[in-house]
C-alpha positions in Angstrom: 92.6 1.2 19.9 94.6 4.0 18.6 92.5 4.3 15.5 89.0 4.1 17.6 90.0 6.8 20.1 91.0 9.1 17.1 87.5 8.7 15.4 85.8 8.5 18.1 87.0 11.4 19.1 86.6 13.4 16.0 82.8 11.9 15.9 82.9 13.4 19.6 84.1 16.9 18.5 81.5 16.7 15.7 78.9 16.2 18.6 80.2 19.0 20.0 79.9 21.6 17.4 76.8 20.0 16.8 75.9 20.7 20.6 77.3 24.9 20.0 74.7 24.6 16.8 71.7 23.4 18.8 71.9 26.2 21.5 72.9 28.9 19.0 70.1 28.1 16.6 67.2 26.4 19.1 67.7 28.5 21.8 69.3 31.7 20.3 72.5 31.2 21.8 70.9 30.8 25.1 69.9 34.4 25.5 66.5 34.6 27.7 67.3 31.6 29.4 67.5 31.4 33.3 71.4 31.6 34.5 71.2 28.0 36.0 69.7 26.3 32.9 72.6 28.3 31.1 75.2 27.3 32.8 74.1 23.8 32.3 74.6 24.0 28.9 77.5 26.0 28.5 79.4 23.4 30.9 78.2 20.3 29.8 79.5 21.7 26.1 83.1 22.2 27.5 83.0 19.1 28.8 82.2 17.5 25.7 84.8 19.3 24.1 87.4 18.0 27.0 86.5 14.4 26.5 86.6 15.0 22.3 90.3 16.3 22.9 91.8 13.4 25.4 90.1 10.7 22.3 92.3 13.1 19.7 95.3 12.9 21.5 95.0 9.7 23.0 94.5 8.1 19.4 97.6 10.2 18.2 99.7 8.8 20.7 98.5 5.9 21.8 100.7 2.6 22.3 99.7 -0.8 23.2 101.9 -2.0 26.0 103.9 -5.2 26.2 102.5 -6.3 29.4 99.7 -8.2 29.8 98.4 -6.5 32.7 99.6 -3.5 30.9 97.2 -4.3 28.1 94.3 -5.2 29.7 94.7 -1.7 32.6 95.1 0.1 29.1 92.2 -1.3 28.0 90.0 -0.9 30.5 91.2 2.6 31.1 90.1 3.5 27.4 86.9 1.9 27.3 86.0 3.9 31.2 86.9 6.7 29.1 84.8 5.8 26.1 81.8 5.4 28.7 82.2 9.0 30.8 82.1 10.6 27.2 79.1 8.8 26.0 77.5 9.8 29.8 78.4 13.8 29.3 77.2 13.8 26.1 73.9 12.2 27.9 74.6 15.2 30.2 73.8 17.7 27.9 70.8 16.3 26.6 69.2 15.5 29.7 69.8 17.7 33.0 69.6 21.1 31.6 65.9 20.5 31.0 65.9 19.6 34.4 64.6 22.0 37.5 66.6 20.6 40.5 70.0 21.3 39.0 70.8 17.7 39.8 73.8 16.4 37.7 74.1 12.9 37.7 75.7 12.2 34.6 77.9 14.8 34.6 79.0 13.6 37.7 79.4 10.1 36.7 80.4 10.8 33.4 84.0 13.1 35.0 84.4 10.4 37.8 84.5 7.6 35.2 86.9 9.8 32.8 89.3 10.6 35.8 89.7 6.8 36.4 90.1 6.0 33.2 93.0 8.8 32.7 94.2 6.7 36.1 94.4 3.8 34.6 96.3 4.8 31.5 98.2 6.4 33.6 98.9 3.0 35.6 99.5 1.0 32.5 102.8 3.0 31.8 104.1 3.3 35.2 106.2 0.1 35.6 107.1 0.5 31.7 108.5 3.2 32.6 110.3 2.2 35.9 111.8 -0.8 33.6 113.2 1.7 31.1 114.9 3.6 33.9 116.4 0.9 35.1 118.1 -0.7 32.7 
């Protein structure tokens, strides 16, 4: 897992320079266009960048647990995480072009990284209560 988050997350970053390309060079750097569909893109290119930075560090620092339960919260809190980035980077292809400023992924795709970042978080709180007590 440590390894996949780290690529992942570098193919992620990739994406978003990629994403700073595409409104530089097809939409000349967004200039003309409406504040709302702007905004739209200049978020949803942050957030891309967030999610590319919490793969980076995650795969730098990343440590299975002993647990079993451990494992399989750790688990399931990286591949939540793997899911909210692929749904952001959805985000910024789809619902800029849209009219009614309605953000599904975007909203799906923070609420799915949030509990993912929970349930790492999870994994290592009773590792950590063991070490503190012994």
């Amino acid at each position: 897992m440590k390894r996949i988050h780290f690529i992942f997350g570098l193919l992620v970053f990739i994406v978003f320079l990629l994403t700073g390309q595409y409104m530089d060079k097809v939409h000349n750097h967004l200039d003309g266009i409406e504040d709302g569909v702007r905004l739209l893109y200049r978020t949803r290119h942050i957030f891309i960048l967030m999610a590319s930075l919490i793969h980076i560090v995650l795969g730098l620092y990343y440590e299975i647990l002993i647990g079993r339960w451990q494992r399989r919260v750790q688990t399931t809190g990286s591949l939540l995480l793997v899911a909210g980035t692929i749904l952001l980077i959805i985000a910024f292809i789809d619902e800029p072009g849209k009219r009614d400023m309605e953000a599904p992924y975007t909203y799906w795709g923070m609420h799915v990284i949030l509990l993912g970042t929970i349930f790492h978080v999870m994994s290592v709180l009773k590792e950590k209560r063991n070490k503190s007590a012994s």
